[in-house]
Backbone bond lengths (Angstrom), bond angles and torsions (degrees), N, CA, C in turn:
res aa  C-N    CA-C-N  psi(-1)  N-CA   C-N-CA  omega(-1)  CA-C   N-CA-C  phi
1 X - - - 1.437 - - 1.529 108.65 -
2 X 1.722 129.67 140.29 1.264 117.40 167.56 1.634 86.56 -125.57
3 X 1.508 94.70 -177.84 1.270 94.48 170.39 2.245 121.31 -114.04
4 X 0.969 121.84 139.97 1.368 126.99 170.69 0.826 113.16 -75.62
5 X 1.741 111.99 145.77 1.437 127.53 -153.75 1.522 124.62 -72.89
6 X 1.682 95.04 -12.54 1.753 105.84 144.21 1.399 131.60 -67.55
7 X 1.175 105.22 -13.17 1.347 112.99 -173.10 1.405 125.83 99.50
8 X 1.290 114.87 4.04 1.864 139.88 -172.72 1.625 97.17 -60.69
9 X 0.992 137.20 155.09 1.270 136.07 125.39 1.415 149.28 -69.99
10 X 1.173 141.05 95.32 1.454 132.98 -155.27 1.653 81.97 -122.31
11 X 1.938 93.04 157.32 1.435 136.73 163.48 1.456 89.87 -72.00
12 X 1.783 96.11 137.26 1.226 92.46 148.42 1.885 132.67 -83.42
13 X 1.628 109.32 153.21 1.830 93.59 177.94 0.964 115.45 -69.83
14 X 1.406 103.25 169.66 1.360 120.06 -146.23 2.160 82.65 -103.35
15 X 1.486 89.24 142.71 1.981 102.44 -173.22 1.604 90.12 -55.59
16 X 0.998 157.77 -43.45 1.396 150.11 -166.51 1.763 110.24 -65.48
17 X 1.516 119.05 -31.40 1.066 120.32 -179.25 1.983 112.01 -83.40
18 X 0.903 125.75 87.66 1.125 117.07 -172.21 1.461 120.08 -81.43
19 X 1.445 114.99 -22.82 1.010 130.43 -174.45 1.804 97.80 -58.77
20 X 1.283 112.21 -61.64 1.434 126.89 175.53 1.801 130.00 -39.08
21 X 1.765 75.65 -47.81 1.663 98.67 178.77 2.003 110.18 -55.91
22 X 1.568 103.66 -47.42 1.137 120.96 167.85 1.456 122.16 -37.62
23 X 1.400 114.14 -61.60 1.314 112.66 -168.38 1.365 100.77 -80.74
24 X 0.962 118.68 -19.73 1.607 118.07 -163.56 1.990 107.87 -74.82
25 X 1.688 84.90 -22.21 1.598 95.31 -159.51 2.110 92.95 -92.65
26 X 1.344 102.16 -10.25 1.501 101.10 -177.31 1.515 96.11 -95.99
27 X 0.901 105.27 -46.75 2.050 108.39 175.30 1.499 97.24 -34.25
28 X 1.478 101.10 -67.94 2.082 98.05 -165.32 1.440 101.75 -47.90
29 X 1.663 118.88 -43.11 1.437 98.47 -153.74 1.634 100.63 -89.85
30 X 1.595 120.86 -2.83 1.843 103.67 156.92 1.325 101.18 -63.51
31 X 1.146 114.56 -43.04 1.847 89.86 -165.16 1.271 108.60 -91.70
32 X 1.366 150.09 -21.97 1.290 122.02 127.33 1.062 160.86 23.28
33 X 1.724 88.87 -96.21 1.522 98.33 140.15 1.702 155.73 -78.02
34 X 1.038 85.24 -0.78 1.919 104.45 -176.49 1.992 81.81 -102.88
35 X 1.140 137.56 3.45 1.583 118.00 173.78 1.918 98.03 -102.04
36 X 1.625 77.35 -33.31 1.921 63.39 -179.77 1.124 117.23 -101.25
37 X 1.558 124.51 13.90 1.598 116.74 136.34 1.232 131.71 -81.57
38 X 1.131 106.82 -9.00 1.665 126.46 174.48 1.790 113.06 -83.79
39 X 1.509 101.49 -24.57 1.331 107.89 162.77 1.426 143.71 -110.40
40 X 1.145 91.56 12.10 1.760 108.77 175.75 1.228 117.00 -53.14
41 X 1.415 94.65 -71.12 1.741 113.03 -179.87 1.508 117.35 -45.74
42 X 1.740 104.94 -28.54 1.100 109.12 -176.27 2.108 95.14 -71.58
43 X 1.158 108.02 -66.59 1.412 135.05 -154.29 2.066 95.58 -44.07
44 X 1.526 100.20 -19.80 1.474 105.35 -174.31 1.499 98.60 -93.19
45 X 1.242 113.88 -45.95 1.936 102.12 171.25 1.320 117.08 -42.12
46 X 1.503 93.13 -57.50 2.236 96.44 -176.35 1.317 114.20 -45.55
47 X 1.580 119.09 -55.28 1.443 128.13 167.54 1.278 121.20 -5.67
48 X 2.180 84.36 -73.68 1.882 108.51 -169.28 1.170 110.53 -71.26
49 X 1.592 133.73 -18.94 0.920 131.66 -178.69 1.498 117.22 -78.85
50 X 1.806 105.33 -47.43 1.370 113.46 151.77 1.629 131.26 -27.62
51 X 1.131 97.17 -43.41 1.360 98.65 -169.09 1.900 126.57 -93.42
52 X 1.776 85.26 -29.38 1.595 98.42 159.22 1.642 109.73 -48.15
53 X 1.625 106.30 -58.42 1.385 117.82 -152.53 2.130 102.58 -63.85
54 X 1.705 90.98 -28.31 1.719 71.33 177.32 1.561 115.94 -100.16
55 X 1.321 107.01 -9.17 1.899 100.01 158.19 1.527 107.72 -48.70
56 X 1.345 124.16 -55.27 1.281 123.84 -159.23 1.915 112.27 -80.71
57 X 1.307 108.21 -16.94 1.320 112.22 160.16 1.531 116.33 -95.34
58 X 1.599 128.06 32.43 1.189 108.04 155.88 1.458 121.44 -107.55
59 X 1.213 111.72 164.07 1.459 112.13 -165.66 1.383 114.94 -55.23
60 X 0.974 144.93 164.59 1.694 157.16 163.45 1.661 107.84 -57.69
61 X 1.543 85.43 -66.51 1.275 110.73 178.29 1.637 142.26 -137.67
62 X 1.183 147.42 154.88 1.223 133.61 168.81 1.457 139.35 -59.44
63 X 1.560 96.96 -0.49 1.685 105.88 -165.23 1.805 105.50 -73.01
64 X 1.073 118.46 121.31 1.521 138.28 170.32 1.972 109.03 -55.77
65 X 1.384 84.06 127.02 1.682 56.34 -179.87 1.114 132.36 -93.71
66 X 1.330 117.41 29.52 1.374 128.37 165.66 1.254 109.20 -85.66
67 X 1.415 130.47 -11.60 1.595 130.58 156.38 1.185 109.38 -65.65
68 X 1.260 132.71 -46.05 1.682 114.22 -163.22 1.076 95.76 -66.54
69 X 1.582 82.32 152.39 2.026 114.01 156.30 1.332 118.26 -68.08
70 X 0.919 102.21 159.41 1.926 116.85 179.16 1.275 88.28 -81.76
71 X 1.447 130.24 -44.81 1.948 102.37 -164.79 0.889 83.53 -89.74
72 X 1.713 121.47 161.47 1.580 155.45 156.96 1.250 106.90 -53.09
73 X 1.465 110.63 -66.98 1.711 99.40 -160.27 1.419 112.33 -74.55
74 X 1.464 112.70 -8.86 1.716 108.19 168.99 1.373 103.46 -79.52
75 X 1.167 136.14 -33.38 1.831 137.87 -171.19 1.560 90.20 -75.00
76 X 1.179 136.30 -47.97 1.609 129.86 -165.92 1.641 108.84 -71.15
77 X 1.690 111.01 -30.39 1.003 113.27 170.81 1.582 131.58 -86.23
78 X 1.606 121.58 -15.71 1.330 150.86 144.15 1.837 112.99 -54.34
79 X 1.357 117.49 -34.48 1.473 116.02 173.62 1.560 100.46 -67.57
80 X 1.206 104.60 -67.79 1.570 124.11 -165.76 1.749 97.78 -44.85
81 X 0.955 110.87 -55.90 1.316 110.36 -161.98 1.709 94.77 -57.15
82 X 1.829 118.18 -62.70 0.851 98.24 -178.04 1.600 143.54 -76.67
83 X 1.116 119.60 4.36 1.726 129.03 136.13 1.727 111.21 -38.64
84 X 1.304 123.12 -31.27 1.472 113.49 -170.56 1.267 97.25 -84.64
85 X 1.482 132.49 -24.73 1.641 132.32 -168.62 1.177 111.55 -93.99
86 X 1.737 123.23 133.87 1.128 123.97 161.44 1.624 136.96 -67.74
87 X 0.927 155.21 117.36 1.283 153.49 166.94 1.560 97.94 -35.73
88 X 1.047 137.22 111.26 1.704 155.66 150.98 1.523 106.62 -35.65
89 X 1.226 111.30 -39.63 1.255 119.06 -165.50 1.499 107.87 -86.74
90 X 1.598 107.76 -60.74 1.101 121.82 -166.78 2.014 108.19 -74.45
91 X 1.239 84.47 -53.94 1.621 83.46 170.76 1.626 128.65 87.10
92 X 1.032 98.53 -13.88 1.579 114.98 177.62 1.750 109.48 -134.16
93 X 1.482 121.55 -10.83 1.370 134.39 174.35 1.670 110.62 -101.20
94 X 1.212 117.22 165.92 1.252 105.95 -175.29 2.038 85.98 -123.25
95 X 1.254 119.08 163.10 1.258 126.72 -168.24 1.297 105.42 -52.18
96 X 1.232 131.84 -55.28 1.816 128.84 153.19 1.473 117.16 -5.09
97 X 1.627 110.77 -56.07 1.652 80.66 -149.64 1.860 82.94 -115.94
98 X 1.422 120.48 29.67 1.484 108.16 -162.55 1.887 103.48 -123.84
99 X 0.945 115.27 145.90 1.589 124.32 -158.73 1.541 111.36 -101.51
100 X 1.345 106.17 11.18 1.786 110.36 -165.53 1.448 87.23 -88.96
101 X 1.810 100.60 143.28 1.502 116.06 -175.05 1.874 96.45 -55.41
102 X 1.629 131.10 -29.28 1.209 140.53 175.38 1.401 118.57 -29.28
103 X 1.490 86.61 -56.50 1.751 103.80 -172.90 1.714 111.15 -82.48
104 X 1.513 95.76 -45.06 1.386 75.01 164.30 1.795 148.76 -45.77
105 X 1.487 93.57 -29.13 1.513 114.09 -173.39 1.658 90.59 -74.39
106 X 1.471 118.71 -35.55 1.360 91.56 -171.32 1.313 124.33 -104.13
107 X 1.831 110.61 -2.73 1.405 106.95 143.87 1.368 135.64 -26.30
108 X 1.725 102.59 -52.51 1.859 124.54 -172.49 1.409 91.07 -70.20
109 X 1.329 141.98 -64.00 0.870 132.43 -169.29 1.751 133.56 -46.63
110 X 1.220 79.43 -47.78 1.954 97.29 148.05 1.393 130.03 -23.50
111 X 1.661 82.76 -64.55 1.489 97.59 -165.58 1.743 114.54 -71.32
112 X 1.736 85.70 -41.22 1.592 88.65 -178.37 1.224 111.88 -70.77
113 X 1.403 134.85 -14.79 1.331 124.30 -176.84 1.587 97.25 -78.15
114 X 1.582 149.06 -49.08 0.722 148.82 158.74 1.329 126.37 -35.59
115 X 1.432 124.54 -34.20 1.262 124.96 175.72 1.975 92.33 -85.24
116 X 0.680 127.89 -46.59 1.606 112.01 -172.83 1.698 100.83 -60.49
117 X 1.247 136.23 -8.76 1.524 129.96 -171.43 1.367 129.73 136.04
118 X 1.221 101.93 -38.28 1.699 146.14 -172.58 1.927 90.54 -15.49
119 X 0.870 123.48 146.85 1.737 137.43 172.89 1.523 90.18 -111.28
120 X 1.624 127.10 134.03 0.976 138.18 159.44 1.751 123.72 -22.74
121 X 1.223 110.65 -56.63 1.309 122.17 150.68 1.731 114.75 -11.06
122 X 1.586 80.97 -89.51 1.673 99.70 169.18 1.303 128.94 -44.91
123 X 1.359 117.07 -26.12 1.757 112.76 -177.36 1.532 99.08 -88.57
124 X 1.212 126.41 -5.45 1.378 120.64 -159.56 1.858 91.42 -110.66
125 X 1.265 102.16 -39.83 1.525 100.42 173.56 1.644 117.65 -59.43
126 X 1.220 117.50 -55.72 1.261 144.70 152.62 1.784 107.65 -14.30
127 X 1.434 119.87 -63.59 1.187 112.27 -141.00 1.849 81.42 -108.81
128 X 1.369 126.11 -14.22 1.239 125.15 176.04 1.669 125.14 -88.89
129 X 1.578 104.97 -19.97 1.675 123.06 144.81 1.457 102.72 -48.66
130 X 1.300 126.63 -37.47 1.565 108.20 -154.06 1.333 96.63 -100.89
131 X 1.463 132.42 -58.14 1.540 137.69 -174.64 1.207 97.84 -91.90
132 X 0.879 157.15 -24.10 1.624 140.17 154.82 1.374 109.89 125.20
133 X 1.352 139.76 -148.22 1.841 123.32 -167.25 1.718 90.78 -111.09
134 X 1.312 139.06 9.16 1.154 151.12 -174.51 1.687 80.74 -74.04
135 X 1.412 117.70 -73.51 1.123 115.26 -153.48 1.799 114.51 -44.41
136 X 1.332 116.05 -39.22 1.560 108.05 179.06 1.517 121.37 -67.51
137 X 1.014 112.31 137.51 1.952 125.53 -177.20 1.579 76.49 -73.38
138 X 1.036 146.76 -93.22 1.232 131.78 -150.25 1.479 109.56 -102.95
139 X 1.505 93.42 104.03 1.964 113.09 178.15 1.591 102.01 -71.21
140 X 1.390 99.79 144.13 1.302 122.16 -156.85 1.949 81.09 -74.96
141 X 1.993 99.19 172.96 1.641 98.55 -168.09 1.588 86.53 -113.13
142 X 1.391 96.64 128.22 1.335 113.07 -176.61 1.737 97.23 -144.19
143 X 1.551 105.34 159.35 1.664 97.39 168.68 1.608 134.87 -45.99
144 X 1.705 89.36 -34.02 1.520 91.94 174.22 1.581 130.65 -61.14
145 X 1.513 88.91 -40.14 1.354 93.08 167.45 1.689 138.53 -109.13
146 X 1.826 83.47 33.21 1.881 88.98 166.11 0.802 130.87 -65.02
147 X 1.188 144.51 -37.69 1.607 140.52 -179.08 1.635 109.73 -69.78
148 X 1.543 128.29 -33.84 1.244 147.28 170.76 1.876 91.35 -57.56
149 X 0.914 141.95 -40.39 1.700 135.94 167.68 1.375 139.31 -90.60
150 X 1.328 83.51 -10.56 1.992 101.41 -173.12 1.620 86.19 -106.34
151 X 1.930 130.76 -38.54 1.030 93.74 -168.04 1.753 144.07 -43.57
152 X 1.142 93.66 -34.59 1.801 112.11 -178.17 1.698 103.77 -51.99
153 X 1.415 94.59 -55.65 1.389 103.15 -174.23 2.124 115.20 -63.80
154 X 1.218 89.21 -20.96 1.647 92.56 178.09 1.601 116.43 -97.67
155 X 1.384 104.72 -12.50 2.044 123.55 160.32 1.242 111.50 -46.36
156 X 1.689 94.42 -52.92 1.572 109.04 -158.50 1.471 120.22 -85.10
157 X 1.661 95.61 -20.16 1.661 97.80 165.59 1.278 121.86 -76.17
158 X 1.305 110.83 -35.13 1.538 118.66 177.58 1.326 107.00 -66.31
159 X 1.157 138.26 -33.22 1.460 139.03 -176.82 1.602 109.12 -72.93
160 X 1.382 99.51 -41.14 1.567 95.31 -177.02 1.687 96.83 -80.28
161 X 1.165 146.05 -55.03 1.235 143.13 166.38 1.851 106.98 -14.31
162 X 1.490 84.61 -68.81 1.945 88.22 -178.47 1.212 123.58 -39.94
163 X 1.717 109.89 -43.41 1.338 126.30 -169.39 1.437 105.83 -67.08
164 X 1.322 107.38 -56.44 1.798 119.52 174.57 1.519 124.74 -39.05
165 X 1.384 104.69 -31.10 1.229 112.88 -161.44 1.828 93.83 -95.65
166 X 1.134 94.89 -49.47 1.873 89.34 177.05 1.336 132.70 -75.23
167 X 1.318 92.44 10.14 2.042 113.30 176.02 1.620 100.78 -96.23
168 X 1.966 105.62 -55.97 1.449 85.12 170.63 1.624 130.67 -75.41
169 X 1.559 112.95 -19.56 1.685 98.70 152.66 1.117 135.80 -45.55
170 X 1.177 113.64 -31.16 1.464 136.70 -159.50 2.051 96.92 -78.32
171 X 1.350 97.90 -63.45 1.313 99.93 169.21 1.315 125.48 -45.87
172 X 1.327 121.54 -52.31 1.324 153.42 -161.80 1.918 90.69 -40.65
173 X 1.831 94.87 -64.03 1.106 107.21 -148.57 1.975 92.19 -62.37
174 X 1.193 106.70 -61.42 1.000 113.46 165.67 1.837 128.28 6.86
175 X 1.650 91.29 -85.03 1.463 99.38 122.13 1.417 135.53 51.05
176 X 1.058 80.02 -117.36 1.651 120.51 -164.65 1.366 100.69 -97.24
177 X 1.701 130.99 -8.92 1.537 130.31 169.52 1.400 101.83 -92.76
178 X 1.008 138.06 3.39 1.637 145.74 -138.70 2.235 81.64 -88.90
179 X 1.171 115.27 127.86 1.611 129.21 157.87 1.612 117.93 -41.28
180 X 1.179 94.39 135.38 1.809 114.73 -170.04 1.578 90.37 -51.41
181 X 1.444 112.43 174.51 1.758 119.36 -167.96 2.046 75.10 -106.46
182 X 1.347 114.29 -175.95 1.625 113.08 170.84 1.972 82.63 -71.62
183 X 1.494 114.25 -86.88 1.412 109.49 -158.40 1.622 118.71 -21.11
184 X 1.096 130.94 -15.07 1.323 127.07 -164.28 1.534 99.24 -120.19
185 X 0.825 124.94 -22.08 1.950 133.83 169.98 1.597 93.28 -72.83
186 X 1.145 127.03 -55.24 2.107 132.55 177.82 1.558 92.33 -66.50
187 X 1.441 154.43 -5.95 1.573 141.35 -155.57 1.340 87.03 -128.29
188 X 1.609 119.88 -16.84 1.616 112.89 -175.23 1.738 102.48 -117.12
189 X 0.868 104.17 -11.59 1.612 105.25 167.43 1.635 119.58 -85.41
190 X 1.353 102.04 -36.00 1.777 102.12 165.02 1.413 108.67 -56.40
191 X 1.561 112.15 -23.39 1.932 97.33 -141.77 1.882 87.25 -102.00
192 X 1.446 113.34 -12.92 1.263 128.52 170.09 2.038 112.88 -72.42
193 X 1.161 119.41 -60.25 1.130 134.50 140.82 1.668 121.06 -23.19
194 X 0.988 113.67 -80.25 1.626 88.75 157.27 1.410 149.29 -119.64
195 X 1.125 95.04 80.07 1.680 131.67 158.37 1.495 100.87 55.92
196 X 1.485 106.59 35.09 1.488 107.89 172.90 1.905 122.70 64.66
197 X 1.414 83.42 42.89 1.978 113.63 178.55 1.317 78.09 -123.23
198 X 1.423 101.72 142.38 1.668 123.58 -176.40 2.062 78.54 -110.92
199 X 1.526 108.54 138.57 1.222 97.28 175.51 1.593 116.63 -121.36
């Protein structure tokens, strides 16, 4: 027995009736299919909603909280700092938001340099003596690394350059499509007129 989408009860047919079996087997798949077009739209809300809900449940950051400090303004100053450091490992994260046992070590290190006195300065000097100037997201501006700071700035000239230049082409052509004056429409109609004899 199943039931119809009124709610009826029917036998199922019997395997000899095929004729029956048929319609019965196209019936399920209208409604079938008319539920899972009826639920798509739905099935795409849950998704977006899904997916809002786990952006907003991911962590900030990686810090354990057995790293923080008890005072505030040393933990606010221990975040910050570590936002300026790269994860070695990770390479595209800075020790803040990255979970490698790596970063962790140099979270602590952070901290303890800060808890012994350390001036921001100093924890950054400190931890860039040891891993080298790789470790800072933002390398200090030195010759070596001029072109690494100007590049952006030399993108953007070239882009606006490009742009400049294909505005005045652009005009140019413009231009040069610009409509005959009358005197020169009468100087090209003579020269049309006779058969291309200048007279």
């Amino acid at each position: 027995m199943f039931r119809t989408r009124c709610g009826a009860m029917r036998e199922w047919p019997m395997a000899n009736d095929s004729l029956a079996v048929r319609r019965s087997l196209s019936a399920i798949r209208r409604n079938v299919g008319s539920a899972l077009r009826l639920t798509q739209p739905a099935l795409r809300r849950a998704a977006l909603v899904f997916l809002v809900c786990l952006c907003a449940l991911t962590p900030a950051g990686a810090v354990e909280p057995g790293e923080m400090l008890k005072d505030p303004a040393l933990e606010a100053r221990a975040r910050r700092l570590s936002q300026e450091l790269r994860c070695v490992v990770c390479q595209n994260q800075s020790i803040d938001e990255s979970n490698a046992p790596l970063a962790h070590d140099l979270r602590v290190i952070v901290r303890e340099r800060l808890m012994a006195g350390d001036r921001d300065d100093e924890v950054l000097a400190f931890v860039e003596a040891r891993y080298g100037e790789f470790v800072l997201l933002r390398p200090r501006f030195k010759p070596q690394t001029l072109l690494l700071w100007l590049a952006p700035l030399l993108l953007l000239a070239a882009a606006a350059l490009f742009l400049l230049r294909a505005r005045s082409r652009r005009n140019d052509a413009q231009l040069e499509a610009r409509p005959l004056s009358p005197d020169e429409q009468r100087r090209l109609d003579d020269l049309l007129h006779t058969d291309g004899h200048p007279r």
